[in-house]
N, C-alpha and C positions, 0 to 999 in steps of 0.2 A: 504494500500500500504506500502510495507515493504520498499521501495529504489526504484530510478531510475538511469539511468546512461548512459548518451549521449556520443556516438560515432560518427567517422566520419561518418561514410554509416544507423545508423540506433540510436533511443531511444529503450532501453529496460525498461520496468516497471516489478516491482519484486514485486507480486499480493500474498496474501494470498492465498491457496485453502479453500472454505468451500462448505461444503460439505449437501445440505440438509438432510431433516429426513424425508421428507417426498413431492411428488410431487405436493400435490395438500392438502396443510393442514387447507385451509380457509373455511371448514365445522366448525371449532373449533372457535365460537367466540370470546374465551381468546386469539387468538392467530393473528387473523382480527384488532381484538380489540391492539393489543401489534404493531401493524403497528402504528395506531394511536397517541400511545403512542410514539412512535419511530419519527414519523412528529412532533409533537408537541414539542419533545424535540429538535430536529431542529429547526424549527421556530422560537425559544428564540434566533439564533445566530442574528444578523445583523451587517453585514461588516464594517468597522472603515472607509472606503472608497468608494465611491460609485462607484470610476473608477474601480473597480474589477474585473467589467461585461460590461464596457462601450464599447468593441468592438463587441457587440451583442446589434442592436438594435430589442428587441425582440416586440413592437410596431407598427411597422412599418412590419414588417415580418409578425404577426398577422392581420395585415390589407388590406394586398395581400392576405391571406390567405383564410380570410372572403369574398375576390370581387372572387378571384378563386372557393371558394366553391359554391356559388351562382349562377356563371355561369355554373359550372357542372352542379349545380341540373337542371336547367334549361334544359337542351339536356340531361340527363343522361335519358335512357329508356331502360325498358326490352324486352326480345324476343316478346312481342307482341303490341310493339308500344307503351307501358301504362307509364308512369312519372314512376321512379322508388321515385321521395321523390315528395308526394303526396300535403301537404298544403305549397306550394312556397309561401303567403300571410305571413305565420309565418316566412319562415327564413328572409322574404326581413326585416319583420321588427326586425327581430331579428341581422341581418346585420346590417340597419339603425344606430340603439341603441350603436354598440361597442363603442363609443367613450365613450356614458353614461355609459357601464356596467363597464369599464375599470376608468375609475373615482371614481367611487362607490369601486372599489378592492383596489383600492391609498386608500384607508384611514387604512390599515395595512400592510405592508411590511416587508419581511424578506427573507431569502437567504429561496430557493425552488428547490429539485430535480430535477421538469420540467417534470417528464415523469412517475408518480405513475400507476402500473398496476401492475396483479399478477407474469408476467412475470420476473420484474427487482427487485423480493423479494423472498430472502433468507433466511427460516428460519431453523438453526441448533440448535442441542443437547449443551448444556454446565453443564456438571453432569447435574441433574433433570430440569433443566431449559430449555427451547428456547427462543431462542436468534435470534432474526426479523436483518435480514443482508441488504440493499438495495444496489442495484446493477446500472452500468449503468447511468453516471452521466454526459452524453455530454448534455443534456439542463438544467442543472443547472443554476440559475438566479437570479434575484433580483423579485421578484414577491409577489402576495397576496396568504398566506397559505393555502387559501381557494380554488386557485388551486390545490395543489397537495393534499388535501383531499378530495376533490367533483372528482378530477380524480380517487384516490383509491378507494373511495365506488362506484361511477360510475360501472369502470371496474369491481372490484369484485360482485356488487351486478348483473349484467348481467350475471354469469354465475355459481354462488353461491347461490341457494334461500337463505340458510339459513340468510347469510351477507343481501341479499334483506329484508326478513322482518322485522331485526333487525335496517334496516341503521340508526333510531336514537338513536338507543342505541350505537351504533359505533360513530356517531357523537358526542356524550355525557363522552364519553372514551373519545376522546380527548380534548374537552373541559374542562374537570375535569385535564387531564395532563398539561394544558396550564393556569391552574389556574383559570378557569372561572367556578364557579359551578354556575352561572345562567341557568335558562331554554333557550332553544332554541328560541330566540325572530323571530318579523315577518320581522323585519331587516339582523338578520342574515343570517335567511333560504332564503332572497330576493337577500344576496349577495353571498350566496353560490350557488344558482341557475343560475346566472350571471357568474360565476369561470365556471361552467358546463358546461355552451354555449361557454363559449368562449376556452372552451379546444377540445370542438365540429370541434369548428372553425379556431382551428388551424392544422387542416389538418386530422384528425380521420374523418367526414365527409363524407369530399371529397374523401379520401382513401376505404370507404366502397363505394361509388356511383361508382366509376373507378373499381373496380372489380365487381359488381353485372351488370355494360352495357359492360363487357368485354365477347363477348361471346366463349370464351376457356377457361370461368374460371372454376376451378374444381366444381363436387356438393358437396363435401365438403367445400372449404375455400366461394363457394355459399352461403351455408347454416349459416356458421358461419358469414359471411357481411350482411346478410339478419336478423341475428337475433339482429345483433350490431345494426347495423339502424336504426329497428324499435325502439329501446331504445334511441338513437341520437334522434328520431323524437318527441320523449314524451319528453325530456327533450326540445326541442324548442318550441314545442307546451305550455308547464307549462312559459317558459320565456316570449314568446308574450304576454300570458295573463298576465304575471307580467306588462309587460310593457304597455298595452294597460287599465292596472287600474291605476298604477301611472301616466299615461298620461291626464286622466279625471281628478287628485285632484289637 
């Protein structure tokens, strides 16, 4: 942002243009991977202040969110009567749990985009280099970084093979920019898994279930809700089981 400048009748913001290079460039792992890079060098900021974000409380929002998505699943059905989200045993306990997953996230904190997807990443030319731009910064927050990275490889790996069968090599990228060259422990992958459900849960869900029981939804944005979904459902089915082995020890 170059300037802003408040008038009576209106706020103008005076926005850089940039310009991508390319629509869809996250077949290029160096470049998936340079998002990563781009989070993590975020993540090192944390505010001198915690009231920064105090007029958001983003906890409490997320926990309508989780009783709302719940109740959808529950009535949400397709043209022929069938559960459109099939194992409700997994999300009830996967609901249950927010308070514990959300605890488990408190133990590293730092200022977080709020809304990593391919959509609100921009990446341009600078002579030979690209240069990863993020866009789109209304839920920005105070959060665990492990949101807005399990939300980027989420999203990208859903419609990206190549980012799918690399995710831990992308996950590895950023752990290296964040300074941490340890292997991916069974703590880590247990709290990054928890960041996942509950980014699930904060209304991606519920938003796929409301248009797949909308029946005037296109077969297109059909097809695309139908494919998110099923990816939403593997990630809560992988969480319950989390949960239902930490629950026995």
């Amino acid at each position: 942002m170059f300037g802003a400048n408040r008038e009576e009748d209106a706020d103008y913001l005076f926005l850089e243009e940039v310009r991508p290079f390319s629509n869809w460039p996250w077949s290029e792992l160096e470049v998936a991977g340079a998002v990563c890079r781009v989070l993590a060098s975020l993540h090192r900021f944390r505010p001198a202040r915690a009231e920064v974000f105090s007029d958001w409380d983003y906890e409490e929002e997320l926990r309508q969110s989780a009783a709302s998505t719940l109740a959808v699943a529950l009535q949400a059905r397709d043209s022929n009567g069938q559960r459109l989200w099939r194992r409700l045993g997994d999300l009830r306990r996967v609901v249950s749990a927010l308070p514990v997953m959300r605890e488990a996230l408190r133990t590293d904190e730092a200022i977080i985009h709020g809304d990593m997807h391919p959509g609100n990443v921009l990446v341009r030319r600078r002579g030979r280099a690209k240069q990863v731009v993020l866009i789109d910064w209304a839920r920005a927050r105070i959060g665990s970084p492990l949101e807005d990275l399990a939300s980027w490889l989420h999203s990208l790996g859903c419609w990206e093979p190549n980012a799918r069968r690399r995710h831990d090599t992308l996950l590895q990228m950023y752990l290296r920019a964040r300074g941490d060259s340890r292997a991916i422990t069974a703590g880590l992958r247990q709290r990054y898994w928890y960041a996942s459900a509950c980014n699930g849960l904060a209304g991606a869900i519920r938003y796929h279930l409301t248009v797949l029981g909308d029946a005037g939804t296109s077969a297109e944005l059909r097809y695309h809700s139908s494919r998110a979904l099923a990816e939403w459902e593997r990630v809560i089915r992988r969480v319950a089981a989390i949960l239902a082995t930490t629950s026995r020890h």
